[in-house]
N, C-alpha and C positions, 0 to 999 in steps of 0.2 A: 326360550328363543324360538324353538320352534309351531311354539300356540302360537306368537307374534308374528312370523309371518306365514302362518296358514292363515291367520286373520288380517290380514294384509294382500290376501290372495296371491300368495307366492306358491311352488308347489315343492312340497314336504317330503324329505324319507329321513327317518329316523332309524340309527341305531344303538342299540344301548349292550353295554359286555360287562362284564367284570362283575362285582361288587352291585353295578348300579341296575342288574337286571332283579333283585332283591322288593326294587320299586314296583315293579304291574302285580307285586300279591295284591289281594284288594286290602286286607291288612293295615299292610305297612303303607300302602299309598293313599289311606285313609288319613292313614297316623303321621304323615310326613307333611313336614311343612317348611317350605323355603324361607329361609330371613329376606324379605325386601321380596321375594319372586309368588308367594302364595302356596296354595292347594294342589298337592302331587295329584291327588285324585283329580280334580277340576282342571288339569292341564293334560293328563292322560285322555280324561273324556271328552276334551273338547278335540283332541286330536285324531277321538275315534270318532267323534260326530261328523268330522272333516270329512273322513275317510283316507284318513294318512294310517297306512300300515306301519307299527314298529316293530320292527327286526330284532331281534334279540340272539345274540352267542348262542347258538347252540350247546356248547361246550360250556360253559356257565352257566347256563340255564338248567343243564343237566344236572352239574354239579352241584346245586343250590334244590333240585326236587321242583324247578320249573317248568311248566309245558306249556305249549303256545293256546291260543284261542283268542276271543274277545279283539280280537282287533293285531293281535299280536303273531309273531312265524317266528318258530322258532329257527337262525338263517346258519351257515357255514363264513370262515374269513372269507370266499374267497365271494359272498352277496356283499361282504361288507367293502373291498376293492371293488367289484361295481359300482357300488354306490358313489365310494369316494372317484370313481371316472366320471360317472355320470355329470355328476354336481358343476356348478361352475364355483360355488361357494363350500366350503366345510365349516364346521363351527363347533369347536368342544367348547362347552359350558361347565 
């Protein structure tokens, strides 16, 4: 959803917690592939190409032996309630 409307010229923040910050290894976002939705990897790099920064749990991320870069912050709950302020739309996928 959100490669669609950065390509739609919408503007973009993404944040990913849980489980799902598992996806920015280049690895596993190599290896992952959505039913009906496509290429983790080609949806990740079209959203760095954008220059959409994704936020990531810090606390998950840690947990998991992840560190930010590439496009990526590693961010705190309370980046992720700005966020959801900021927005006038949210969208879990």
């Amino acid at each position: 959803m959100a490669r669609t409307a950065v390509d739609e010229g919408h503007e973009v923040q993404v944040f990913i917690a849980g489980d799902g910050v598992q996806l920015v290894r280049e690895e596993t976002a190599a290896a992952a592939q959505g039913i009906g939705t496509g290429s983790v990897a080609e949806h990740l790099e079209a959203l760095r190409g954008a220059g959409v920064t994704v936020y990531l749990s810090g606390m998950s991320s840690k947990a998991r032996g992840i560190e930010g870069g590439k496009g990526y912050e590693l961010a705190t709950p309370q980046k992720l309630v700005e966020l959801a302020v900021w927005s006038e739309t949210t969208l879990v996928y």
